[in-house]
TINUTOR-189946 format. One line per field, with one value per residue: residue number from 1; residue in three letters; x, y, z of N, C-alpha, C, O in turn. Coordinates in nm, 3 decimals, always signed. Atoms other than C-alpha are relative to their C-alpha. Layout:
BEGIN
nr <- c(NUM  ...)
rest <- c(ALA  ...)
nu <- c(X  ...)
nv <- c(Y  ...)
nw <- c(Z  ...)
cau <- c(X  ...)
cav <- c(Y  ...)
caw <- c(Z  ...)
cu <- c(X  ...)
cv <- c(Y  ...)
cw <- c(Z  ...)
ou <- c(X  ...)
ov <- c(Y  ...)
ow <- c(Z  ...)
***
This chain:
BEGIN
nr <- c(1  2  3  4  5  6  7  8  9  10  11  12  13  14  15  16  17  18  19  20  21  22  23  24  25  26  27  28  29  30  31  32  33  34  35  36  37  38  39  40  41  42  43  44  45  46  47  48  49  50  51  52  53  54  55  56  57  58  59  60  61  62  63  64  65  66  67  68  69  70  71  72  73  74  75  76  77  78  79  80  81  82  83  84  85  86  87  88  89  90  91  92)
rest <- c(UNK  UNK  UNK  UNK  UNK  UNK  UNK  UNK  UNK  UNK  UNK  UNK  UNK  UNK  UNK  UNK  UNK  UNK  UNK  UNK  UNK  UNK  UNK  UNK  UNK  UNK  UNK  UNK  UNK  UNK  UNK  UNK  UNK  UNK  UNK  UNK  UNK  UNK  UNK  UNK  UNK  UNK  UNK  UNK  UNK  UNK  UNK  UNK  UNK  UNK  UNK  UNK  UNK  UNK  UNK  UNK  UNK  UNK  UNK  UNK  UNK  UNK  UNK  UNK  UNK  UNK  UNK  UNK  UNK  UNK  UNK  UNK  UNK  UNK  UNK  UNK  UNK  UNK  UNK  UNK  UNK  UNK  UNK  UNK  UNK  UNK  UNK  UNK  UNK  UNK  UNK  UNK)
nu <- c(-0.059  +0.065  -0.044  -0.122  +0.036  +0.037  -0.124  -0.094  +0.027  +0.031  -0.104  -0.080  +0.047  -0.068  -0.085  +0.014  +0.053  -0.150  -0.157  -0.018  -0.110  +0.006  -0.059  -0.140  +0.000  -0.170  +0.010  +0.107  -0.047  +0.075  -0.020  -0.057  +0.015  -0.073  -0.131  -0.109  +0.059  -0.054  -0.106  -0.057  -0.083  -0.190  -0.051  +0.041  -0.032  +0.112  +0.027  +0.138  +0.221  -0.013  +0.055  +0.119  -0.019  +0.115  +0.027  -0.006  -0.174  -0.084  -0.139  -0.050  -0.013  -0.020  +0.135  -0.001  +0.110  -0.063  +0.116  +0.122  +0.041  -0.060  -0.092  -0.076  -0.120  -0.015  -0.143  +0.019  +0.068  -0.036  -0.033  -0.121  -0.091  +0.014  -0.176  -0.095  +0.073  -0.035  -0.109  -0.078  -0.033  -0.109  -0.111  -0.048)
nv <- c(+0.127  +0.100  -0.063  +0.054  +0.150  +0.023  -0.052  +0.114  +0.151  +0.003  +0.027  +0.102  +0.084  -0.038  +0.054  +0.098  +0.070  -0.045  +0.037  +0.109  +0.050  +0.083  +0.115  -0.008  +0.081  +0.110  +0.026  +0.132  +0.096  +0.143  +0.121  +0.096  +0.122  +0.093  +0.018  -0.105  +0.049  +0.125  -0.022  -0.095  +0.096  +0.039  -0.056  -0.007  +0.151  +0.041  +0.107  +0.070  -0.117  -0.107  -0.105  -0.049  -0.200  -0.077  -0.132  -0.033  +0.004  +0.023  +0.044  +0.099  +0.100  +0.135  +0.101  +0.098  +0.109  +0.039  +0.052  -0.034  -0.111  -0.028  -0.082  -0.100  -0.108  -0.110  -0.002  -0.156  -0.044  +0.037  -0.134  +0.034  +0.119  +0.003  -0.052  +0.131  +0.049  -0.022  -0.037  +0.154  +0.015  -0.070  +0.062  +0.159)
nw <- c(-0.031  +0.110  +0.062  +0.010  +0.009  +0.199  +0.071  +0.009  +0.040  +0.145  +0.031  -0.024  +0.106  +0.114  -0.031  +0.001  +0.137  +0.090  -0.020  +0.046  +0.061  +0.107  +0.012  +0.098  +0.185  +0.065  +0.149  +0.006  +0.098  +0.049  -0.035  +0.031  +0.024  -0.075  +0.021  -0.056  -0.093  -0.059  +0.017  -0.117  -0.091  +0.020  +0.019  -0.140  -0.101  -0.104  +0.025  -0.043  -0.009  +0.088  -0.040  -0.047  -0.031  -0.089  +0.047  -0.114  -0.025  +0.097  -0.027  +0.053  -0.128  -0.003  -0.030  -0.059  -0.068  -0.098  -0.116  +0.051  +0.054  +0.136  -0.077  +0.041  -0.071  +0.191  +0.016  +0.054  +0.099  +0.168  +0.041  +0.032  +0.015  +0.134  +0.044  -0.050  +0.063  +0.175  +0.028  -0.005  +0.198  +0.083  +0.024  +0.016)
cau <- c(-1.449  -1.668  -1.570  -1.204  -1.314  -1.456  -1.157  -0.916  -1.105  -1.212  -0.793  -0.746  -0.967  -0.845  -0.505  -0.602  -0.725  -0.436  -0.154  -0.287  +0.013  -0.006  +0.051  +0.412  +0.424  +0.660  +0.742  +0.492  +0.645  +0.452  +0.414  +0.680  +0.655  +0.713  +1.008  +1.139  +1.002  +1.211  +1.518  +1.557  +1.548  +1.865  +1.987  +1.912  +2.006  +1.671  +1.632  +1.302  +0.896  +0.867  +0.858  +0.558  +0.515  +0.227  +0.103  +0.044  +0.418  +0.575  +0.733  +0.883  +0.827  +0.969  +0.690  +0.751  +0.534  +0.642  +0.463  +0.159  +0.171  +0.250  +0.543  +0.641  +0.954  +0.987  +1.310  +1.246  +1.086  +1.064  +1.184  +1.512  +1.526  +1.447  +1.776  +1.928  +1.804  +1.892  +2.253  +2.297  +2.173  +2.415  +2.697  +2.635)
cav <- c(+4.637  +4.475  +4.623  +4.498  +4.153  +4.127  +4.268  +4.011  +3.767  +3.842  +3.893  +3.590  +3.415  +3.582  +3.482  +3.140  +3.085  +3.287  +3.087  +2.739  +2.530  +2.469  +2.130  +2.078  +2.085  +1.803  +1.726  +1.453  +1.125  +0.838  +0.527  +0.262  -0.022  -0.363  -0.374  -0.060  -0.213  -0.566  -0.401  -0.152  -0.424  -0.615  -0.303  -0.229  -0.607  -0.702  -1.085  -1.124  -0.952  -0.732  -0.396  -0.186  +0.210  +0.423  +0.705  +0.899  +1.040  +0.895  +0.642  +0.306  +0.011  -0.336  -0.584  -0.883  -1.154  -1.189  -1.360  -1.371  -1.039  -0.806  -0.585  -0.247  -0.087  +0.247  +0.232  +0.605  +0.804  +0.692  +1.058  +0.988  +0.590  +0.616  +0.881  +0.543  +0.384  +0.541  +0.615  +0.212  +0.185  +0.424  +0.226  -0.125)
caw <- c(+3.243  +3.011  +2.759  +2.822  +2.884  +2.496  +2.371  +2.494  +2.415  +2.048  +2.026  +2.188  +1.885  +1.652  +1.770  +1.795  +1.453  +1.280  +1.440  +1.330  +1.235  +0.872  +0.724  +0.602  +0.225  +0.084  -0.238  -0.389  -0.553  -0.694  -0.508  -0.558  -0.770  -0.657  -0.870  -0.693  -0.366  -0.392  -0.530  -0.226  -0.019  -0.207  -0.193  +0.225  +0.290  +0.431  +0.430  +0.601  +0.590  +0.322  +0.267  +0.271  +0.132  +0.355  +0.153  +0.428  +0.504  +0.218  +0.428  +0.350  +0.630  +0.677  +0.756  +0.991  +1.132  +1.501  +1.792  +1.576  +1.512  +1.197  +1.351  +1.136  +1.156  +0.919  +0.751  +0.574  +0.355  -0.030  -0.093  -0.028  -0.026  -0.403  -0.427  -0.249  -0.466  -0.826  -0.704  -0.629  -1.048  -1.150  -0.998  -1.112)
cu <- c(-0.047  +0.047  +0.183  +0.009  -0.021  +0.106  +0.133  -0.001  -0.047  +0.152  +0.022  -0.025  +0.076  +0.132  +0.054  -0.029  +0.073  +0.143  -0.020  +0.092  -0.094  +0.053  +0.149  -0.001  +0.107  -0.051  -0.082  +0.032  -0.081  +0.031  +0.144  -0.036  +0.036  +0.114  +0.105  +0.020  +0.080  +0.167  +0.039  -0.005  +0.089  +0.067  +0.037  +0.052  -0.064  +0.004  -0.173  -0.110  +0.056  +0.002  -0.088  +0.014  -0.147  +0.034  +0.012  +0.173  +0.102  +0.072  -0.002  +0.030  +0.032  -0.142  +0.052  -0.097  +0.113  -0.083  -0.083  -0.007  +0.110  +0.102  +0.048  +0.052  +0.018  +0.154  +0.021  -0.058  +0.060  +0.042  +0.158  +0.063  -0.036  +0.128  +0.075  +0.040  +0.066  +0.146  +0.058  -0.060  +0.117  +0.143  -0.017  -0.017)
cv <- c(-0.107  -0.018  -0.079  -0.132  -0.059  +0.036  -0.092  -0.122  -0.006  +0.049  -0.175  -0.146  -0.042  -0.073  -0.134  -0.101  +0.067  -0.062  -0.185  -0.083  +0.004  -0.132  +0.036  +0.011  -0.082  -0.051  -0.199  -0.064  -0.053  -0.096  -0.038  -0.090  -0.108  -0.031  +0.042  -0.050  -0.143  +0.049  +0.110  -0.129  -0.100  +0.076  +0.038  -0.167  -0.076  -0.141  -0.033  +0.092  +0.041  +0.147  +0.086  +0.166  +0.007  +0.103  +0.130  +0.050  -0.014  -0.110  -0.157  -0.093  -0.157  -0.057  -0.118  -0.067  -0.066  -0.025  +0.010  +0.157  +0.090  +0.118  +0.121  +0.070  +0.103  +0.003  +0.118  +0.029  -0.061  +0.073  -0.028  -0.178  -0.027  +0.103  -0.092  -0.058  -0.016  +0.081  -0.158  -0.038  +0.049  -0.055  -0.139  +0.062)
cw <- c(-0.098  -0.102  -0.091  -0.018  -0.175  -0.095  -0.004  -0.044  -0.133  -0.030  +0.038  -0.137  -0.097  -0.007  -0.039  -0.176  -0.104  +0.019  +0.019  -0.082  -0.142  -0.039  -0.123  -0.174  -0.037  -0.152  -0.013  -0.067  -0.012  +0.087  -0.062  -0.054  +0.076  -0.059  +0.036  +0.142  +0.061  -0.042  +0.086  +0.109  -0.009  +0.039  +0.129  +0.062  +0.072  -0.071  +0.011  +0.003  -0.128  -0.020  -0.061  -0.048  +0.042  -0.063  +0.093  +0.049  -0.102  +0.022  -0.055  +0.122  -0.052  +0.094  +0.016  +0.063  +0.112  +0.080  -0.035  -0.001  -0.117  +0.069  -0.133  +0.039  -0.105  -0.016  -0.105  -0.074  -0.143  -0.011  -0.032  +0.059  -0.155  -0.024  +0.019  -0.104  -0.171  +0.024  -0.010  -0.176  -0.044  +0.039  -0.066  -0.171)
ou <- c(+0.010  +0.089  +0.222  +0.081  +0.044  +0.104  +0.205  +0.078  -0.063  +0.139  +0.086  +0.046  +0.130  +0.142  +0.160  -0.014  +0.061  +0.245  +0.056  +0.073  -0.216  +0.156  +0.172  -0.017  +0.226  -0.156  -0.081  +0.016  -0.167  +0.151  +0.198  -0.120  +0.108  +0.187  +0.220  +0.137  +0.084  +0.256  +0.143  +0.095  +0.138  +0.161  +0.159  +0.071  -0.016  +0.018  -0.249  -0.097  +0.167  -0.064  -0.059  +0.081  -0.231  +0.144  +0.116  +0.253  +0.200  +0.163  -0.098  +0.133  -0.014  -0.211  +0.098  -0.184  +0.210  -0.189  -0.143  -0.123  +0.228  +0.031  +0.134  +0.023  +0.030  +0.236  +0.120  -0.108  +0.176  +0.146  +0.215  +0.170  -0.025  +0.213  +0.174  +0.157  +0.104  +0.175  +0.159  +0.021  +0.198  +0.235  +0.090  +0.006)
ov <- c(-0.208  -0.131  -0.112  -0.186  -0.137  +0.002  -0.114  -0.212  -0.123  +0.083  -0.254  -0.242  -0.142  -0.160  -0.161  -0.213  +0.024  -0.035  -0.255  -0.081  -0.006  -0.165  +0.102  -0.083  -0.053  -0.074  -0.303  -0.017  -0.021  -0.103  +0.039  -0.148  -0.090  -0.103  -0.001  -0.043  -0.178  -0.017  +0.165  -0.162  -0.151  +0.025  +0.054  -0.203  -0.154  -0.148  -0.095  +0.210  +0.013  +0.198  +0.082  +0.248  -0.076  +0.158  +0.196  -0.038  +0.059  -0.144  -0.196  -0.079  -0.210  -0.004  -0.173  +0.005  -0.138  +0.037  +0.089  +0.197  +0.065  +0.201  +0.066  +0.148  +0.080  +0.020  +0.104  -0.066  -0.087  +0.014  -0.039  -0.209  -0.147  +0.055  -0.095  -0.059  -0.110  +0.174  -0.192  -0.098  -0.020  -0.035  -0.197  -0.012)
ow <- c(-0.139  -0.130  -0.203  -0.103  -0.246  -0.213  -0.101  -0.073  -0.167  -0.147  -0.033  -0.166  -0.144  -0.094  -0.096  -0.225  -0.219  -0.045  +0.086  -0.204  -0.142  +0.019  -0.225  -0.252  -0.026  -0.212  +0.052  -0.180  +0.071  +0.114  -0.141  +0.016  +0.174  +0.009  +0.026  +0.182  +0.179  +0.012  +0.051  +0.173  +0.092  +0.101  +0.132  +0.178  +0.155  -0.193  -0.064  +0.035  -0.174  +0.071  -0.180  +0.015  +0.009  -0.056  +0.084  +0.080  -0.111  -0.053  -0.122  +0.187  -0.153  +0.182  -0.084  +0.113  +0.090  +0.075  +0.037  +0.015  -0.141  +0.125  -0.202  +0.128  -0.225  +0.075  -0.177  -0.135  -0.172  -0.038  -0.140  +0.111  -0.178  -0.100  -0.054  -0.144  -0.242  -0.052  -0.073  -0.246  -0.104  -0.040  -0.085  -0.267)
***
């Protein structure tokens, strides 16, 4: 019985430490400039805050000052608001 006991439970380890998610891999851009940074938001139509990239994710946040406080909303990954981005160059 013992025996059995040690057995399920040196699978259940095992188990445990073989079926650890891995972290996603995503493709890795460069920051944004602030030139890229004020011309996505002409480009997005944002009047007010600014917006904000977080390494972390990749993503791309608007930044408001509301009721004394700094309010971020994510409005997407740089990944593809830089494709946004360099298809609104290629038309003008």
């Amino acid at each position: 019985m013992e025996r059995a006991l040690e057995h399920s439970e040196s699978h259940a380890v095992a188990r445990t430490i073989n079926s650890r998610p891995r972290k996603a891999e995503t493709a890795s851009v460069g920051p944004p400039t602030r030139e890229e940074l004020c011309r996505l938001k002409e480009v997005l139509g944002i009047s007010e805050g600014s917006l904000q990239f977080k390494k972390r994710g990749q993503g791309i946040y608007a930044v408001t000052y509301e009721h004394g406080k700094h309010v971020w909303k994510h409005v997407g990954s740089w990944i593809q608001l830089r494709e946004k981005l360099g298809l609104e160059r290629a038309v003008e």
